[in-house]
C-alpha positions in Angstrom: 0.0 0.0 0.0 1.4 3.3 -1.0 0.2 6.1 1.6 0.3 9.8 0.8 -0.2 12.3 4.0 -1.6 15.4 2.8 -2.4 18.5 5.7 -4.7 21.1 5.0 -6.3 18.1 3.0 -9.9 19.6 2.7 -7.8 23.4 2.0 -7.3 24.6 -1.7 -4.0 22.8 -2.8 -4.6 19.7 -0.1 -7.9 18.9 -1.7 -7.0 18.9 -5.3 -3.4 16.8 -3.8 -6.0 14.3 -1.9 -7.7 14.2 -5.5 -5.0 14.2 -8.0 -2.9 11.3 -5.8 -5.7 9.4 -5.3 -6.1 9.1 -9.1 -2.5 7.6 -9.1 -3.5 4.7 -6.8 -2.5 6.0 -3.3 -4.4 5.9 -0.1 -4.6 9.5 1.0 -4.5 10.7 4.8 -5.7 14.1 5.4 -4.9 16.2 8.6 -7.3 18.9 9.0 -9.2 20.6 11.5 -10.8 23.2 9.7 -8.6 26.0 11.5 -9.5 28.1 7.9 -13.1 28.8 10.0 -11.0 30.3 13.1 -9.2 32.2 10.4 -11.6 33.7 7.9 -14.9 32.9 9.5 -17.1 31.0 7.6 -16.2 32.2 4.3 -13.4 30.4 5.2 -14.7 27.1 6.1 -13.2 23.7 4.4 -15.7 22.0 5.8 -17.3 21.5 2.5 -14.9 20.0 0.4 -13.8 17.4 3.4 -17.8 15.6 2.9 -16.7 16.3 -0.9 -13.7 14.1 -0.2 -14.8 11.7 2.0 -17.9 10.6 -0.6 -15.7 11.1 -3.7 -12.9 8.8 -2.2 -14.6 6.7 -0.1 -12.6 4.1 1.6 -9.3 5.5 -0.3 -9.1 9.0 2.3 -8.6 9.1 6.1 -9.8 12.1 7.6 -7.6 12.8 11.2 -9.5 16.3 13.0 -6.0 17.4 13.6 -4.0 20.0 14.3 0.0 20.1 13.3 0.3 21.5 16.6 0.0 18.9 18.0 3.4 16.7 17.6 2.2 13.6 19.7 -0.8 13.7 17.4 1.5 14.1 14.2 3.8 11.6 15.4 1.0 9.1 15.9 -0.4 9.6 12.4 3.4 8.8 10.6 3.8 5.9 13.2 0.1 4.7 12.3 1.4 4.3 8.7 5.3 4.2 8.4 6.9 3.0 5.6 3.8 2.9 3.3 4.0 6.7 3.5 5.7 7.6 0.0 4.3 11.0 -0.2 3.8 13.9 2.1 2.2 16.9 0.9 2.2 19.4 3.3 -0.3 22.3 2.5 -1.4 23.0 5.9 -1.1 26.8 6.9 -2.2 30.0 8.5 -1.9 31.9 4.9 -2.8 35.8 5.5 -0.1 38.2 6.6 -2.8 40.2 7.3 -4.3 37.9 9.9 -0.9 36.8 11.2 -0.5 40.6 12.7 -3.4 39.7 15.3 -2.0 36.6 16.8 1.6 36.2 15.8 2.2 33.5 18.2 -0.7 31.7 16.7 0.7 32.2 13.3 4.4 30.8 13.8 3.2 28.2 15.9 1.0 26.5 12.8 3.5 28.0 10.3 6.6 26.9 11.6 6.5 24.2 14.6 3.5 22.9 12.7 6.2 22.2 9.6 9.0 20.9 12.0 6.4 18.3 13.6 5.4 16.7 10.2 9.3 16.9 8.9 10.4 15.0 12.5 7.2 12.5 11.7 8.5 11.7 8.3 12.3 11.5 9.5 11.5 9.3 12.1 9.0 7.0 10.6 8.8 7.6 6.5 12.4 8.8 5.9 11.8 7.4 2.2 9.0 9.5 1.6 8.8 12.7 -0.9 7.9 16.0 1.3 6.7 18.9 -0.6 6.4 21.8 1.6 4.1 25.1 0.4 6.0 27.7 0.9 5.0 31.5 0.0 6.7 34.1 -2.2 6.6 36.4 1.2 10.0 34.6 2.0 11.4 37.8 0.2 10.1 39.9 1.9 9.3 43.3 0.7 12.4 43.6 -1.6 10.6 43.4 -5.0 9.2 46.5 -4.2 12.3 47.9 -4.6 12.9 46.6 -8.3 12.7 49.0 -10.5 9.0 49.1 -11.4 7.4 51.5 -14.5 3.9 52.5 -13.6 1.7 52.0 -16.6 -2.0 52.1 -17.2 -2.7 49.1 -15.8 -0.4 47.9 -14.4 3.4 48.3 -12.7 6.0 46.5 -14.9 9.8 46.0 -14.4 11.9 48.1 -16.5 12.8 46.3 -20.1 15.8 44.4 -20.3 16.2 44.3 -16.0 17.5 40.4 -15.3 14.0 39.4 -13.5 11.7 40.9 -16.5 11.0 37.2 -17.3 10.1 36.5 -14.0 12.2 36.6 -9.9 14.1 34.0 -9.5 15.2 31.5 -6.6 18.9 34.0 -5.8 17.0 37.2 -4.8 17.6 37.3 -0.9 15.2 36.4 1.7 17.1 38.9 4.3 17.4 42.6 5.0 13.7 43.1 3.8 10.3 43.7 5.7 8.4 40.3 5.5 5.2 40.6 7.7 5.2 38.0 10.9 3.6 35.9 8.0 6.5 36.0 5.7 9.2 35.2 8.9 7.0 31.9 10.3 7.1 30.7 6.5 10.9 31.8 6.1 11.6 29.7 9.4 9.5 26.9 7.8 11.5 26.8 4.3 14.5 26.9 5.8 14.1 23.6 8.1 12.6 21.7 5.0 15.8 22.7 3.0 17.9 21.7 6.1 15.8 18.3 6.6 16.9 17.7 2.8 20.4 18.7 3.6 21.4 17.9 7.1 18.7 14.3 7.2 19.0 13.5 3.7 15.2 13.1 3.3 13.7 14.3 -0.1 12.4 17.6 0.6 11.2 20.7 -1.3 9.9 23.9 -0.8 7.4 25.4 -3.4 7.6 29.4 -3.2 4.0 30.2 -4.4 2.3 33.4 -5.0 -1.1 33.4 -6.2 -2.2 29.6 -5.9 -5.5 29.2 -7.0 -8.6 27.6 -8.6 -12.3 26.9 -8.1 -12.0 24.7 -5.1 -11.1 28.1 -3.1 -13.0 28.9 -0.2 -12.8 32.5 -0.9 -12.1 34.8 1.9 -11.6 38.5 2.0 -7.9 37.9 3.8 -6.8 34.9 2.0 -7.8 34.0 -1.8 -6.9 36.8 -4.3 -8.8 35.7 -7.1 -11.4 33.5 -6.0 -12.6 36.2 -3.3 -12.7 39.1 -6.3 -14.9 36.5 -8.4 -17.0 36.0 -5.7 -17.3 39.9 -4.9 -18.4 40.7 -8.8 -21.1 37.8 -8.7 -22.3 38.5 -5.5 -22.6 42.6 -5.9 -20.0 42.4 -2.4 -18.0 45.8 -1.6 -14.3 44.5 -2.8 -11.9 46.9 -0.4 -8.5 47.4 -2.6 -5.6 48.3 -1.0 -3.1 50.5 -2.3 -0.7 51.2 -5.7 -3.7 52.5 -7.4 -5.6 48.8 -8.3 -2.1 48.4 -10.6 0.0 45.5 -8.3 0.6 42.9 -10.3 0.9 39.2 -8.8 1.1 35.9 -11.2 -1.7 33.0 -10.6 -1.1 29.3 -10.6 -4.4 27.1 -11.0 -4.5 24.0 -8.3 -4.1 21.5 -11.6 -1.1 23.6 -12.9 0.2 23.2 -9.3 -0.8 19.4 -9.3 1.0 18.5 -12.0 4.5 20.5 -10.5 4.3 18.6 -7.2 3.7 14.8 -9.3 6.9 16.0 -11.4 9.0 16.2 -8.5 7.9 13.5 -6.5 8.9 11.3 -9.7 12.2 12.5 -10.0 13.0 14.7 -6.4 16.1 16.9 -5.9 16.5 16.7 -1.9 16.6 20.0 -0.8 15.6 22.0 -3.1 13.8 25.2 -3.6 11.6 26.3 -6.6 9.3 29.7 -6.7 5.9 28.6 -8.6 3.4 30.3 -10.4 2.1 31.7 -13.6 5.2 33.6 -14.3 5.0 35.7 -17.6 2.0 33.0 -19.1 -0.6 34.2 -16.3 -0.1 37.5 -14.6 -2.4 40.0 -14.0 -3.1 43.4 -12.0 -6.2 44.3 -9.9 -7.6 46.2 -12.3 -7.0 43.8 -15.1 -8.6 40.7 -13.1 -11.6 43.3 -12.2 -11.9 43.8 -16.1 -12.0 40.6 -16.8 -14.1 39.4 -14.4 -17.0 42.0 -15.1 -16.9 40.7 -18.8 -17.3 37.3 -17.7 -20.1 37.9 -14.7 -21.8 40.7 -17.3 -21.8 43.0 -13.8 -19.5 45.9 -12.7 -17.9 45.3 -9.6 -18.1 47.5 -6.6 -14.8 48.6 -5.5 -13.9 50.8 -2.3 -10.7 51.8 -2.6 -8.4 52.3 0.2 -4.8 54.6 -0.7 -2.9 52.8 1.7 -1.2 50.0 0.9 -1.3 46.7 3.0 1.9 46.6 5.0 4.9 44.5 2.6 2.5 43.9 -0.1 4.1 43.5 -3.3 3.6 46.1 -5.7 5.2 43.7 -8.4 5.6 39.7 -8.7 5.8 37.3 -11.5 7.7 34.1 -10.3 10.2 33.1 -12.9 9.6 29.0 -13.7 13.0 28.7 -15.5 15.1 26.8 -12.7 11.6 23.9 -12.5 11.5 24.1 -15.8 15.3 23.1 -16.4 14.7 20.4 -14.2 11.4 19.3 -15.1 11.2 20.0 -18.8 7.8 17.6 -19.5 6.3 20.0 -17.0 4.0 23.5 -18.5 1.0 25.1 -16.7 -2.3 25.3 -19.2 -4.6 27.7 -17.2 -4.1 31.5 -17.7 -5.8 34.1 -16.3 -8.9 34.2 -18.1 -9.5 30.7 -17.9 -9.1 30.2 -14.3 -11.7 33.1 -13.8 -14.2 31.4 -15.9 -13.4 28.4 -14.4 -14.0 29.4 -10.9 -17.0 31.2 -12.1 -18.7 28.2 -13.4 -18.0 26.5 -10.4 -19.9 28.4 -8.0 -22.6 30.2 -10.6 -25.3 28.1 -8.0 -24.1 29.3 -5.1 -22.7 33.1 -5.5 -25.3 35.0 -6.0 -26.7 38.6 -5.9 -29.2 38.8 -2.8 
């Protein structure tokens, strides 16, 4: 029996892992406990797609109600299954910066000792297993703000010719930069996966994402870019915009797109390694640009209430470059842009978001 652990299992990128695995023959074990809800409130909720799971999968998912704070509770769950374990996917997160300001303890203790229970549970029990760990493009901190941006109508670009204009890559620093209590639990958390790759020898990885997405979102206001401006257009919701004019740009990854990474590596892994992930220069937009086209597709204006000041460390500019993934994976290209994965996640929840 080959076992793959996944945490945050009924979240955005655990659900569609729980999903896409199970399609390869594995028995999936989810860890979560629906912390999203304490999070986000009940926009946030994952309680949803864990039903959606447990029917869909049947006697192929084990649910555990647990938190990765918990290390007697993680250890017990790698012990439970040991050396079947081939695969850890670990997903599990508290993902706002915004939120992280109100309870930082909270934050770093789900963010980071959360990480270093389920790395010690592999070491110890699974040391053959693959562990892909989500990291965040917050890592950086606020230092792409400092690039050197052109402000267009849009949009902020980098200037023509500059060395990241296809895309940041994995050598711009992660110190000496302004990351938000967020950004520093996850930077603690991406540096002990690389070190359990290094130091332990296990085969680890840390996946630098920015705008991870698709129509299994539970779209918050704090947490879900795109899925939560969707949801604001079809509902006739006030959509509060922070900053930079409407013109910061980020690059989205759909869930499949992101799928299909995480099976790459865990065929082939590099122990240790580091890769930023997302849409790079094939899907990027701006505010203003993903408001455009999501009033084409909903055939409603949105409502926008737009605040000057920017969210502290937001970035003002980020397109991931794929190259280094893409050296090493070279089978491996994302199919959703922009466009589609609005029309995607609008089809998806045309039933249930709705004008009142």
């Amino acid at each position: 029996m080959s076992v793959a652990i996944v945490t945050g299992s009924a979240g955005l990128i655990g659900s569609q892992a729980a999903l896409h695995f199970a399609r390869l023959g594995m028995e999936i074990v989810g860890i979560d406990n629906d912390m999203r809800s304490y999070f986000f409130g009940e926009d946030g909720t994952t309680r949803p797609m864990r039903e959606r799971l447990e029917a869909q999968l049947g006697a192929g998912y084990h649910h555990f109600d647990l938190d990765v704070r918990d290390r007697e509770g993680v250890d017990g769950v790698f012990a439970k299954y040991g050396h079947d374990v081939v695969l850890v996917v670990h997903a599990a997160a508290q993902p706002s910066h915004d939120w992280a300001a109100k309870e930082p303890v909270t934050d770093f203790e789900v963010n980071a000792l959360g990480t270093l229970h389920m790395l010690e549970g592999a070491r110890v029990h699974s040391p053959e297993a693959v562990f892909i760990h989500c990291s965040t493009n917050k890592v950086y901190g606020d230092l792409p703000n400092y690039l050197p941006l052109v402000e267009m109508e849009t949009r902020y670009e980098i200037v023509e010719g500059h060395e990241y204009e296809d895309g940041i890559t994995e050598d711009m620093s992660i110190d000496r930069s302004l990351h938000s209590v967020f950004g520093a639990s996850k930077v603690a958390a991406d540096v002990m996966v690389q070190e359990y790759g290094r130091y332990f020898g296990l085969a680890t990885v840390a996946f630098r994402g920015g705008t991870l997405t698709g129509p299994a979102h539970s779209a918050a206001e704090l947490h879900g870019f795109l899925a939560y401006l969707m949801r604001c257009v079809m509902e006739g919701r006030t959509y509060n915009l922070y900053g930079y004019k409407g013109k910061m740009v980020r690059d989205a990854i759909h869930s499949h797109d992101v799928l299909t990474a995480f099976e790459a590596f865990f065929r082939n892994p590099r122990p240790g390694e580091v890769y930023n992930i997302g849409g790079g220069r094939f899907s990027n937009t701006s505010h203003i640009e993903a408001f455009r086209i999501a009033e084409e597709i909903v055939g409603r204006e949105a409502i926008i209430n737009y605040v000057p000041e920017p969210r502290r460390g937001d970035h003002k500019w980020w397109i991931s470059s794929m190259a280094k993934f893409s050296a090493h994976y070279p089978d491996w290209e994302p199919v959703y842009d922009i466009r589609r994965i609005l029309a995607e996640i609008h089809e998806a929840n045309v039933d249930r978001w709705v004008a009142t």
